[in-house]
N, C-alpha and C positions, 0 to 999 in steps of 0.2 A: 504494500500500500504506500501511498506518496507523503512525505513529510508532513504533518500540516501544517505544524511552526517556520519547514522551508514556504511551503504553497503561501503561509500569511505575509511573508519579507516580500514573495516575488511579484504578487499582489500588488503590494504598496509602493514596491521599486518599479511599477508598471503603472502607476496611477490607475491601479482601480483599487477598488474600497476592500479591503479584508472578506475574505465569507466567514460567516456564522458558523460554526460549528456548534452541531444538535448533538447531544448526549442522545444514546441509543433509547433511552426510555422517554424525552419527550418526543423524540423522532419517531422512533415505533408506534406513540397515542396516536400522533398523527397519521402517520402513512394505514394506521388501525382504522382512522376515520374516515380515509379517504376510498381504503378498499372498502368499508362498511357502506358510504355513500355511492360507489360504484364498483359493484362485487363480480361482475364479469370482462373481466379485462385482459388485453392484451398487454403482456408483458415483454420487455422489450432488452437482451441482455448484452453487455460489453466484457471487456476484455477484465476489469474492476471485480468480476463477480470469480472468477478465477486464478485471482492472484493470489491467495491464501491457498491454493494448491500448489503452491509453488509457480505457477507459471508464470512468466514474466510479461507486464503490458509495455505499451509503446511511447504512454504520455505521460506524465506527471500533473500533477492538481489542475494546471492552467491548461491543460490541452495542448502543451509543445511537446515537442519531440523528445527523447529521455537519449534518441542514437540516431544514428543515418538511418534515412526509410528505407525498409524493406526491399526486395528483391521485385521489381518491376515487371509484369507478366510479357510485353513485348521484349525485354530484354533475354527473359529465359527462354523463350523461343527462338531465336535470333543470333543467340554469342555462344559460342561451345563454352568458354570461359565463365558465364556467370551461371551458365547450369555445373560446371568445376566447381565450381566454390560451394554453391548452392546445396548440390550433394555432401560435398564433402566433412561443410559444416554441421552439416544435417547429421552426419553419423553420431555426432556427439550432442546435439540441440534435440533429435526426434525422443529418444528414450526418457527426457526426462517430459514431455508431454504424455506419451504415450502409459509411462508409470503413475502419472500424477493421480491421486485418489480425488474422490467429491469431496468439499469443504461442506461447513453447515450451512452454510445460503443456498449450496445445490439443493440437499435435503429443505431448505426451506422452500424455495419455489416447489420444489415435487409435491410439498404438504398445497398450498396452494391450489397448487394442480387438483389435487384428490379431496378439495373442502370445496371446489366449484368456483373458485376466485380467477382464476388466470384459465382463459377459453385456449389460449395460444401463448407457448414462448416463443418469440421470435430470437436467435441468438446469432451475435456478430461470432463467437466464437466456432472454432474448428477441433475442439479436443472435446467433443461428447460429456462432459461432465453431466449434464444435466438427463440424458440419457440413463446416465450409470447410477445416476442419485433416483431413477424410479419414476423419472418424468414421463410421460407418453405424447402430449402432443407437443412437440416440438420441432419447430421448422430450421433447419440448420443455414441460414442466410447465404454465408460466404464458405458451406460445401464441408467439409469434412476430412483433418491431416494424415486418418489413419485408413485412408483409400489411395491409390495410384491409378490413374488411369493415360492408357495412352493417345497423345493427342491426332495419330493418324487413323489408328485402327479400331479406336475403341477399346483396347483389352483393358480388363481392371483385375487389380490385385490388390491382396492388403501390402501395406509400407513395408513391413516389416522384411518382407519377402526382397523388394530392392535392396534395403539397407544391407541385408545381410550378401547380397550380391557384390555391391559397392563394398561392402567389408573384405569379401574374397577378394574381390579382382583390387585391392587397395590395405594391403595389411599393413603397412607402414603407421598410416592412421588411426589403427585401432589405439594405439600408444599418446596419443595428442588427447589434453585436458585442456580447457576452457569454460568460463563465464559461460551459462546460457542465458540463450534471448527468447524474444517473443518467438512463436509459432511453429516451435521449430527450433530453430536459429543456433547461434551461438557464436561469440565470440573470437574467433576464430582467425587470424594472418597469420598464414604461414604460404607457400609454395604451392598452387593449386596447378599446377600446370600440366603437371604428369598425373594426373587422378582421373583414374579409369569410368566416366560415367555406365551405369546398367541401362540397354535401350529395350526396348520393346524385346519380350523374346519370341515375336508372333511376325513380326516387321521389320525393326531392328529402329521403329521410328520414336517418337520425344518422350519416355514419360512424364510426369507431373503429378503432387499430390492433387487429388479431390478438391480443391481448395480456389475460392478466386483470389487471386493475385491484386497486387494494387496495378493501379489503371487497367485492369479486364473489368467486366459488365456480370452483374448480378440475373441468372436465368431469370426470363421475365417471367414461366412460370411460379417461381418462388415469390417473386415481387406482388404477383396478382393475388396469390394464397394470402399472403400477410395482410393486403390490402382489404382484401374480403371480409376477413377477420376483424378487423379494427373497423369497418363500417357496423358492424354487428355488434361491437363490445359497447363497453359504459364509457370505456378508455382507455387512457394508454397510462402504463409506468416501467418506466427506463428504472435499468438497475448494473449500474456497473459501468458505463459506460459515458465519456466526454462527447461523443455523438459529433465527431469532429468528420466523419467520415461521412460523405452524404449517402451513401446504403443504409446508413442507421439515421439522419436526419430527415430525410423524408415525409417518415413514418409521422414525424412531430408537427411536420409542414402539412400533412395531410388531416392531420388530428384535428390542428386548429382551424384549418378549412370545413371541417365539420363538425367544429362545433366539440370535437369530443375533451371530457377535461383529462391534465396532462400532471402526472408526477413524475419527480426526477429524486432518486435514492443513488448519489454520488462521493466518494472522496473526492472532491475539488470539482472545479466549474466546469458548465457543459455549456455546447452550441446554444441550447437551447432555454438559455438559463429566463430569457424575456419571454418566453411563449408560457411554458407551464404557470399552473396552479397552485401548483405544490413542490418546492426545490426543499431537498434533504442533506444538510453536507454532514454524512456519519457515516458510522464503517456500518456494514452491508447485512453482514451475518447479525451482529447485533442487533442492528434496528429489526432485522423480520423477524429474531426469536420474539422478541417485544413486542410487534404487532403481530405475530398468531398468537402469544399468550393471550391480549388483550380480547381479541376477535373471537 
């Protein structure tokens, strides 16, 4: 989670006014009151909601960048070199994704789920948490890390099946330790030049996690499903997430165009901080054990 006595300096050294920070027990009465006055909602999750599984997110309190952005989808297609690196850092980035267990905010949204509160998660994330915490409807927005699929042929595989691939044909690397990042990711300069990418074993063309990439487009089928959703709920509540990414603001530009009302359950500030109803700056897990107790 992001400093929040760094998040209040950065703030103030930016000329905007410090956020409030909500103690999980008045935040919970609240966010209690808000799903009590609109108890069928879409729920809306960021990268915030699974950082206490250890994974790492991308922005800090304000919504800047915490590292260089991510690996660009036209680039990975395009540069043998940044699918090199891609992979390679991936051997040592994927595992701690793919280990990570459910935090209690997973388990809270699931209860959620099964008390009739949340019709739909919609989640920015790509590591299933919410799946594994017992969730059922959930729409995975930007696709899923622990799938491969290849981008000529189609063929799909779990990840783990590449890694282990890129492991053989690259044992030098099993030996390299690094900081992990978001998605994946990790830390990682070293010599990517001689690193053996796994291609298609059907084709021999590009694989690729499951997952959209920054600057690639969100299936419009998934866009349509969430949208359907949220015309049908009471409303909308973001939870975890700076909504800095327009796949996840939208949803908020669309809300307000209809009317529907809008909470935000964040560490630090979001895009959307002038639209919503109800803005929550408390840690995550806290606040919703304290609105389902209340509820």
């Amino acid at each position: 989670m992001p400093d929040v006595t760094a998040s209040r300096i950065r703030s103030t050294a930016a000329g905007l006014p410090p956020l409030e920070l909500h103690q999980p027990e008045e935040a919970g009465a609240r966010l209690a009151e808000f799903i009590h006055r609109h108890p069928n909602l879409l729920v809306l999750t960021g990268a915030g909601v699974s950082t206490d599984s250890g994974i790492p997110d991308y922005r800090d309190g304000e919504g800047a960048w915490k590292r260089k952005q991510p690996v660009q989808h036209q680039a990975f297609m395009t540069e043998d070199d940044v699918r090199r690196r891609y992979w390679g850092r991936s051997l040592i980035g994927w595992p701690v994704m793919r280990n990570a267990q459910p935090n209690p905010a997973h388990f809270q949204l699931a209860e959620l789920e099964h008390r009739s509160h949340s019709r739909l998660v919609v989640t920015q994330n790509v590591d299933r948490l919410h799946q594994r915490a017992g969730a059922n409807a959930v729409l995975d927005l930007h696709g899923r890390a622990d799938q491969v699929v290849c981008m000529s042929c189609g063929y799909r595989c779990a990840r783990d099946e590449v890694h282990d691939r890129c492991s053989d044909l690259n044992p030098a690397f099993r030996h390299y330790k690094a900081t992990t990042a978001p998605d994946g990711d990790a830390d990682l300069e070293v010599d990517f030049s001689d690193f053996r990418v796994a291609n298609c074993p059907r084709c021999d063309g590009i694989l690729k996690p499951d997952v959209v990439f920054f600057g690639d487009f969100v299936p419009k089928q998934r866009v349509t499903t969430a949208l359907d959703t949220l015309k049908e709920s009471d409303g909308l509540l973001v939870i975890g997430s700076s909504l800095m990414v327009y796949s996840g603001f939208r949803f908020c530009r669309y809300a307000r165009e209809w009317g529907k009302p809008m909470a935000t359950l964040n560490l630090g500030r979001t895009r959307a901080d002038d639209l919503v109803s109800l803005k929550l700056n408390a840690r995550i897990g806290e606040t919703l054990k304290v609105a389902l107790d209340v509820l």
